[in-house]
Every structure is written in structure tokens, then in C-alpha cells.
N, C-alpha and C positions, 0 to 999 in steps of 0.2 A: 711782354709786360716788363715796364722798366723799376725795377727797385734798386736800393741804394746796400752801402753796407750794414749789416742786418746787427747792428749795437754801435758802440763805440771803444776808442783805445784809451786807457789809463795810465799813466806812468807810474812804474811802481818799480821799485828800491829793492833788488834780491842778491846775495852772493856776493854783494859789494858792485853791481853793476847796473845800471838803470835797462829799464825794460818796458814794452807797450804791450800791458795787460788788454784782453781784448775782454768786453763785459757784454752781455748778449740783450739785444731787445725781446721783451718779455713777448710770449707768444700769444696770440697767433699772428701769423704773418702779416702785415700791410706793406701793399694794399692787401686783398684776397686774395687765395688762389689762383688761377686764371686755369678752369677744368675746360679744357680741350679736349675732343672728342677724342684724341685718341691717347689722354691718359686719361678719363675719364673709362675707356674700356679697358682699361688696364688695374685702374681700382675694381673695374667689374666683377673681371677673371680673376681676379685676387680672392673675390667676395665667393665666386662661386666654388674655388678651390677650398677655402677654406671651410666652407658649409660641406664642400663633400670628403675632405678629411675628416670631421668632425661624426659623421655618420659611419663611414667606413670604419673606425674601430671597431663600431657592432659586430662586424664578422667573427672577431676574434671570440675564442670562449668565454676569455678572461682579459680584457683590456687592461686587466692592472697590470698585468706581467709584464706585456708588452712595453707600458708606460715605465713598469721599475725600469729597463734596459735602457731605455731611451732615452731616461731624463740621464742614465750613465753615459750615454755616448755624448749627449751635448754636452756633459761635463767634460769629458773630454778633447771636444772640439774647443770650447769656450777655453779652457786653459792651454790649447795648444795654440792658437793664436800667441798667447800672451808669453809663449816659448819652453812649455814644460814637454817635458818628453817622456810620455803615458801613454800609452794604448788602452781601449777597452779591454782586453785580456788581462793587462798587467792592473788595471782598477781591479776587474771581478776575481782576480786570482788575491788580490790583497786585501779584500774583503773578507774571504776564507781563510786565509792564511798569510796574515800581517808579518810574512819573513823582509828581512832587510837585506835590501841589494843597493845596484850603484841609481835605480830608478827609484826607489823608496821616496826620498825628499818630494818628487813629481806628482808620482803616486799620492800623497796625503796632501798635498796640494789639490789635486783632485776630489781625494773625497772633503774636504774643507766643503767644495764649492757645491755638492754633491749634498750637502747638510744643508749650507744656505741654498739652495732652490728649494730644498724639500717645506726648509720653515716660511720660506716666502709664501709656498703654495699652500702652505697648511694655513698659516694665519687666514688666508684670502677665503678659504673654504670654513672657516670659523666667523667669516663676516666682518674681519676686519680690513678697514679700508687702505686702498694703495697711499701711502702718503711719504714723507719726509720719515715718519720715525720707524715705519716698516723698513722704507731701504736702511736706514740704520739697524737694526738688527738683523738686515741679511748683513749686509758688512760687517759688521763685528764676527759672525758665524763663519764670513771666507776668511778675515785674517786673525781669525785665533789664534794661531799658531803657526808657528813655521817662517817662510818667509813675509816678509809686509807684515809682523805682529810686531813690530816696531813702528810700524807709521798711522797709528791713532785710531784703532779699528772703529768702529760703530761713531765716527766723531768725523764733523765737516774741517778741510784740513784749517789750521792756522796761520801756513805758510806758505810762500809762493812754489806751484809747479809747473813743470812745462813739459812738452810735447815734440820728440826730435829732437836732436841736438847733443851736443855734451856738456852744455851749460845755457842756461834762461838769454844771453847774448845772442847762442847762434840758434838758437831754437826754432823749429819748422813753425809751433805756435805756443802761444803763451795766453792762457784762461785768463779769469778773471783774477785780479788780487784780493787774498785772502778777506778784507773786510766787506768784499761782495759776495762773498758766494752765498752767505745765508739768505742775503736781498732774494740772489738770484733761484735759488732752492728755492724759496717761498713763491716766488711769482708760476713757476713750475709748476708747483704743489695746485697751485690755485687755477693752473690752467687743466688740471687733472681733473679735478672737480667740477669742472664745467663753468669757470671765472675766468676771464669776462663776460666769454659767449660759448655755448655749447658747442661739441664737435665731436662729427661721427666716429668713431672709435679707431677705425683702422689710421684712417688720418691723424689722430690724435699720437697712434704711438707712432708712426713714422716722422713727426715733428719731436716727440720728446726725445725720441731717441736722441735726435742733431744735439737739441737744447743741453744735455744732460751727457750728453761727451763734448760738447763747447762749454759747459762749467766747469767740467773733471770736478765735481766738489771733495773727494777725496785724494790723499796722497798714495795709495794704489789701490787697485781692482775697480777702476773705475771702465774700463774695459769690459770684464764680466759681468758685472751689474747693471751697464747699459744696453748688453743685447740682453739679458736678461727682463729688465722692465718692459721688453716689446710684448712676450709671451704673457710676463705678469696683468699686463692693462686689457690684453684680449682676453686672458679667462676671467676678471675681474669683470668686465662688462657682459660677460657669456656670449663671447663672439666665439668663444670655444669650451667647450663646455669641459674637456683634456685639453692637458697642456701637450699639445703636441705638435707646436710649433716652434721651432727655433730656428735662426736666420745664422748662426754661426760659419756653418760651411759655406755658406753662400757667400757672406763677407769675405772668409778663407781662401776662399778658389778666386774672389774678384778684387782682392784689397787693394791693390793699385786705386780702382775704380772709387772705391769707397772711401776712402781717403779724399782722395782728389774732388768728389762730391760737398764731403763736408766741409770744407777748405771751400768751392765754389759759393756753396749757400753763405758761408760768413760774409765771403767775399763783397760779391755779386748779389744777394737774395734772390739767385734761380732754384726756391725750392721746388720749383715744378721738374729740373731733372731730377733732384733728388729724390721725388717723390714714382716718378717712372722708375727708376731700379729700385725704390723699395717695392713696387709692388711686383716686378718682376723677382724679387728676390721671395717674398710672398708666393708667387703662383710659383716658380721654381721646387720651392722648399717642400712645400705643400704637396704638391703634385710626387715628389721623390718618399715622404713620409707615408702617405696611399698606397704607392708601388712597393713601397716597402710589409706594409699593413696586408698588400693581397699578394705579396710571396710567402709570407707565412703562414698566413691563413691555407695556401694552396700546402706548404709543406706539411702542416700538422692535420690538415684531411689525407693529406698520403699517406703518412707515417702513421696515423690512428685507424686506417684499414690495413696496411702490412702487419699493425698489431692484433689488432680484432681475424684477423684469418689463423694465428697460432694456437687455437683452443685453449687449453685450461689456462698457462701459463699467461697468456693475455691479462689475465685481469693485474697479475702484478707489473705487466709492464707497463700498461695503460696507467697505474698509479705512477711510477717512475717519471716516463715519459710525461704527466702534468708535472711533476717536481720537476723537473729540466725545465719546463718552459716559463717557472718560480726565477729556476736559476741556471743559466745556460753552464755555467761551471761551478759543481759541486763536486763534492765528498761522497765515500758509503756511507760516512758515520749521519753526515746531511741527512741524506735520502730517508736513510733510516726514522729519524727525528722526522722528517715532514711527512714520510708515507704509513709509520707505523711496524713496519716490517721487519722482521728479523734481519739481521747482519748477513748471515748465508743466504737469506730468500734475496738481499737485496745483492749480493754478490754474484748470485748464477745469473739475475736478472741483467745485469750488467754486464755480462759476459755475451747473453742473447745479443743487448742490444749493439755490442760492440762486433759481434758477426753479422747483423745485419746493416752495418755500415751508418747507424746512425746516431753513436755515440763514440766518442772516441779520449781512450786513458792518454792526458797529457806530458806526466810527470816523470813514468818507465820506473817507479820505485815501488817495492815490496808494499812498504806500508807510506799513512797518508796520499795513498793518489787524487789524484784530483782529473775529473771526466768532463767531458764539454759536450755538448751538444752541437755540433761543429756547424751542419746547415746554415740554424736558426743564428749560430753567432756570427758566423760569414756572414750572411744579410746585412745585420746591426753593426759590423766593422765597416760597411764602405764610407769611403768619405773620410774616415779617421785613422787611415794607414800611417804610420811615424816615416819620415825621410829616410833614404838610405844614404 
């Protein structure tokens, strides 16, 4: 199918240097689609991954648990892209124990973003709809503070940005100029809602995605808000009923590809490859988030009969051992607070599980230790290992 370039170019005045603002045609695509059989099976297996990660959390005892980690680890993937250098361990350790080192700065970079998904997904579960002024208030929550709390938090930018380059001259691409983005936000907005024509969900976020990093409407964290809104629009139409989709690593591991995609669709209007690796990035992500759901599931039926075989003492390690799966790196004084236990009950206890290979003291200090749950958080690291 032959399409053209999918908006047009604007000349627009930045930095003292003229520049061709690109401003995007409002979606959806024209002409349509063009569903060939074999991305047409590829939305399929998308559909079908997705329905069977959505059930497979039932395994779990406590799905929240699971869900607290995981939305930490995408926080961590989503900001490592964007170049912060975090680990999951150094988030859940600073959580506990906000000491300051040379990853500090990172680290609350991270829990920033770690705040904004939490309110995105809370508004959404309180029935409030995905809109304009929703992503404004996750944005405001990522750049409160820290870095980018100088570039306009919660507010669509006013001035020109660009994409690559060391200046809007030699720039890989240049969005729209500032007096369209609102235009262009609004047409967005309205294609969410199902204006001009309806559109089945998964398709709808794999277009807004393109749409809404071809506006960048903001002067940073337009990055993490845009693989962010993927997750948002799927639990918001209950295509997932947990948020337990995120497409991060998968960008991460292919971004050459993903770039070069979105760069094609402005181009070319060939949303139909783009739309094959989103759905391969879909069944991908999907399919690894289940493997992950039924390795734990298999660790904590292990680990809950190695417990239930020790007699008396079982019953306090079995409370523990939930409290680790709360939080895979805690405290005694933690444990204590969440399980009820005395400080010596929760000390021998801990010493059990550290002979049985299934907790392990991180810190090597007298007082303030801090204990991991090493299996369960091995699992939840892959993917999100920092460079060496």
C-alpha cells in the first residue's frame, strides 16, 4: 500500500537558526491499514499472549507483590534507556535506606517515575479517563524534582525541541513547533476516545505510541511517558486487567530497530512494519513477564514446603518468607513491623533462612543489615543488568 508522508514540514525560528518543524497528520492512518494475513496473526498472538499473562498472575498467592517489583523494574528499564544508571537492587535498597552515594541522583530519578506510574494507575482505577490532563499530572510527578525540574513539569513545552543532534540544525528530527502541539495533543486526545472512528485497543496504543513521540509535547520525559501510555490504554480499556505489560526492554534490546521504525512511518507511512514489531514486541514481552510469573510461582511452592517440613519453627518462617515476597530486600526492624514478631523471634528466624540458602545478609554490618531474598530478586533483575 502506497502512502505519503504522514503530516507535513513547518518552518520554524529556534536558537537563531531556521528549522523544518515536522507536525503530524491526526490519526488514524489514511488510507487504512492494509491487515495481511500475516500481521493480522501477529496482532493475534499478541491477543493471545496477552489474555494468557493476564490470567497467569492467578498463580501467584498475592499478585500485588509481584506487581509492587515489577512496576520497580520497569521503572528501571524506562529510565535506563533515557541513561540513568540504577539497578533494581540500588532502587529497593533506597527505598529502605535513602543513604547517598555516587548513584543517588539515578536512584530518585527512578523513584520520581516509580510515583508517576503509581498515580497514572491509580487515577485509572478510580475511573478517571486517559486524557491530556492525566498525562499532565504523571509529568509533573516524573519531573518534580531533580533533573528536568527545570523544564516545565506538568505543562506542554513552549519552545522548540529536537531529537539527535547538538543543535535543531543538525537534528536527526525536529517535532512540531511549539504553537502546534496543543492542536496536535488535542487531535490525540480525541483519537483516544474513540474520534473520528473507533479502534480496537491494542491497535490504538501501537499508533499513539508513534503519534506522541512524533509530538514529544514536552521538553523532557517524553520518553518514559510514551512507553508508558502503551500499558496505560491497555489497562484502561481492560485489555489487562494488571498492569503487567511494559514494552521497555524490548525497545532496549532493539532500539536501533525502533528508531529507525519511527523515522520509516513519518517518512514513508509504512505503519504496517511498524505495527509487526509492535506486536512482536507484545507477544515478546508478554510471553517473558508469564515465564517470569511461573518461575516464581515454582520457587515459592519449593521454598513453602522446605518451610512447612521444619515443625514448630515453620509457622514463623512462613510469616517471613510472605514478608520477603512484600519485599525482596528488607530489614529485622521491617520484618518485625510487617510480621508482628519479636526482634529475637525475627533474628533466629533469619538466621534459619540464611542456612537454608534462601535469604541472604547483603550489607556484612553488625547493625542495620539489610536481607534479600536473592532467588525471587535474580528472576525480577534479568533484563535490567547496568553495563560493565
Amino acid at each position: 500500500m502506497k502512502r505519503s508522508l504522514q503530516g507535513r514540514y513547518e518552518r520554524s525560528t529556534t536558537f537563531g537558526e531556521a528549522v523544518d518543524a515536522f507536525v503530524p497528520t491526526p490519526l488514524p492512518p489514511q488510507p487504512p491499514i492494509e491487515w495481511t494475513p500475516e500481521l493480522r496473526e501477529r496482532f493475534d498472538q499478541a491477543l493471545i499472549s496477552l489474555g494468557r499473562l493476564d490470567s497467569i498472575s492467578d498463580l501467584l498467592p498475592d499478585p500485588s507483590f509481584f506487581l509492587y517489583l515489577y512496576i520497580r523494574k520497569e521503572a528501571v528499564l524506562s529510565s535506563m534507556i533515557e541513561g540513568t544508571q540504577s539497578s533494581l537492587s540500588d532502587l529497593l535498597r533506597y527505598e529502605i535506606e535513602p543513604i547517598q552515594d555516587d548513584r543517588t541522583e539515578d536512584v530518585q530519578e527512578v523513584v520520581r517515575y516509580v510515583s508517576a506510574m503509581e498515580h497514572g494507575l491509580g487515577r485509572l482505577d478510580e475511573g478517571f479517563p486517559l486524557s491530556l490532563r492525566l498525562l499532565r499530572e504523571i509529568h509533573e510527578i516524573l519531573l518534580t524534582s531533580g533533573r528536568g525540574s527545570e523544564k516545565s513539569p506538568g505543562e506542554f513545552r513552549t519552545s522548540q525541541n529536537w531529537i539527535g543532534g547538538t543543535r535543531p540544525g543538525n537534528a536527526f528530527f525536529v517535532p512540531p513547533p511549539p504553537d502546534k502541539v496543543s492542536g496536535c495533543m488535542g487531535d490525540l486526545e480525541n483519537f483516544l476516545h474513540g474520534v473520528p472512528v473507533p479502534t480496537p485497543t491494542l491497535l490504538k496504543a501501537a499508533l499513539t505510541h508513534v503519534q506522541f513521540e512524533t509530538i514529544h509535547p514536552f521538553l523532557d520525559g517524553n520518553g518514559r511517558l510514551g512507553r508508558l501510555l502503551i500499558t496505560l490504554l491497555l489497562c484502561e480499556q481492560k485489555v489487562l486487567h494488571q498492569p503487567l505489560l511494559y514494552l521497555s526492554l524490548y525497545f532496549k534490546t532493539n532500539r536501533t530497530r525502533y528508531y529507525e521504525l519511527l523515522d520509516v512511518v513519518r517518512r514513508t507511512g509504512d505503519w504496517e512494519a511498524w505495527l509487526s514489531f509492535f506486536a512482536d514486541a507484545v507477544v515478546t514481552t508478554a510471553d517473558q513477564a508469564a515465564e517470569s510469573i511461573r518461575r516464581i510461582h515454582a520457587l515459592l511452592e519449593d521454598d513453602r514446603k522446605r518451610i512447612a517440613s521444619l515443625g514448630r519453627i515453620s509457622g514463623t518462617l512462613m510469616a517471613l518468607h510472605v514478608s520477603f515476597q512484600r519485599h525482596v530486600l528488607t530489614t529485622p526492624a521491617l520484618l518485625g513491623k510487617e510480621t508482628g514478631l519479636s526482634q529475637p523471634t525475627v533474628n533466629k528466624g533469619l538466621r534459619i533462612l540464611v542456612d537454608l540458602g534462601m535469604v541472604q545478609e547483603t550489607t556484612q554490618r553488625q547493625r542495620s543489615r539489610v536481607f534479600q531474598y536473592t532467588a525471587y530478586l535474580r528472576i525480577m533483575e534479568q533484563g535490567t543488568e547496568l553495563p560493565t
